[in-house]
ZAMARGU-4260 file (C-alpha; in steps of 0.2 Angstrom, whole numbers, plus 5000, padded with zeros to 4 digits):
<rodrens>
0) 5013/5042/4990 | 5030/5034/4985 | 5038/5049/4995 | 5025/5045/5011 | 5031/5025/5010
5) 5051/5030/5010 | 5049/5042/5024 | 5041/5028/5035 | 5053/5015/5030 | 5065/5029/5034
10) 5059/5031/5051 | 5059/5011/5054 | 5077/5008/5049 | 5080/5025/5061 | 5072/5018/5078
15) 5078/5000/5073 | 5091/5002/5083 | 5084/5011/5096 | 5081/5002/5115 | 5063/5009/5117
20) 5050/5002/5107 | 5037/5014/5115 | 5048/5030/5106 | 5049/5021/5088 | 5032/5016/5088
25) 5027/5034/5093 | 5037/5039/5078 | 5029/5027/5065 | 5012/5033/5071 | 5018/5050/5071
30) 5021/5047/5054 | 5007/5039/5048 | 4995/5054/5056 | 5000/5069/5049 | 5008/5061/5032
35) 4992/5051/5027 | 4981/5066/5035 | 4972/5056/5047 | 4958/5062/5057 | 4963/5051/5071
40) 4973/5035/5074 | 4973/5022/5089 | 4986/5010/5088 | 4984/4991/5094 | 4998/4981/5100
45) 4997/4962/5099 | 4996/4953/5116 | 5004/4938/5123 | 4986/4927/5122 | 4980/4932/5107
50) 4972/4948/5108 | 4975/4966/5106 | 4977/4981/5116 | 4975/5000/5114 | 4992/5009/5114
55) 4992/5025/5105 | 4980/5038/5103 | 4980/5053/5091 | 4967/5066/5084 | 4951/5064/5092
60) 4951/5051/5103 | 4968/5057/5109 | 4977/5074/5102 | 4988/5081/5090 | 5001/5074/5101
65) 5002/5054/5104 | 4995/5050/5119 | 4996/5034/5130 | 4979/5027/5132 | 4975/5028/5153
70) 4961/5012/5150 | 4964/5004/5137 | 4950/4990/5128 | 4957/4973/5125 | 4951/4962/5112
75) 4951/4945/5106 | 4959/4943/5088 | 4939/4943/5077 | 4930/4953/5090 | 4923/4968/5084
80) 4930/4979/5069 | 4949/4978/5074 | 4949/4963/5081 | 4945/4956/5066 | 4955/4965/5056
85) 4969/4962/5064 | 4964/4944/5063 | 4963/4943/5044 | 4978/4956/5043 | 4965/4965/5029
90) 4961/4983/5032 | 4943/4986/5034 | 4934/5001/5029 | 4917/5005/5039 | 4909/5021/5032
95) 4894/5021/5043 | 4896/5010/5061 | 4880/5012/5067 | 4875/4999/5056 | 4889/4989/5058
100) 4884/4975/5075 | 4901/4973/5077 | 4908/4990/5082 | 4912/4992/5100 | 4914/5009/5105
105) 4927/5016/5115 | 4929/5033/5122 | 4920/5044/5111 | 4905/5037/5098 | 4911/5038/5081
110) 4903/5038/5063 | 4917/5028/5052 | 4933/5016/5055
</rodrens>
């Protein structure tokens, strides 16, 4: 793990510099995917009012590559699961959603988040 958190601190101090956001935040996630071995990862980005916004997609609610998201959700900071994670700024682990009220679904149902 000690390895995992120097090579993303790595790839931070390498796109630090860099004039496009989009192509260090691709490489963070990149990262984080295949090192942490993720089954998928959606990325949120802060918004100007307060809310989040779908960026990134990887695994299978995008691909092995990182894709865009065409139509991407928006939520308030406290709505639903990410929403209120990001809220708290505490990771939230959510083994089964169907019993959770607060899960909004995207693209593609899922069982845990």
């Amino acid at each position: 793990m000690i390895s995992s958190i120097s090579g993303f601190v790595q790839i931070a101090k390498d796109n630090s510099l860099e004039a496009n956001h989009q192509k260090a935040i691709h490489n963070i996630c990149n990262f984080l995917f295949f090192h942490l071995e993720l089954q998928d990862l959606v990325l949120f980005l802060n918004t100007a009012n307060s809310g989040i916004i779908q960026n990134l997609a990887y695994g299978k609610k995008g691909n092995s590559q990182s894709t865009l998201v065409k139509n991407p959700i928006h939520l308030q900071l406290g709505q639903g699961i990410t929403g209120t994670a990001a809220e708290s700024k505490k990771v939230r682990c959510i083994k089964d959603v169907s019993k959770c009220k607060e899960y909004i679904s995207d693209i593609t149902k899922c069982v845990s988040e």
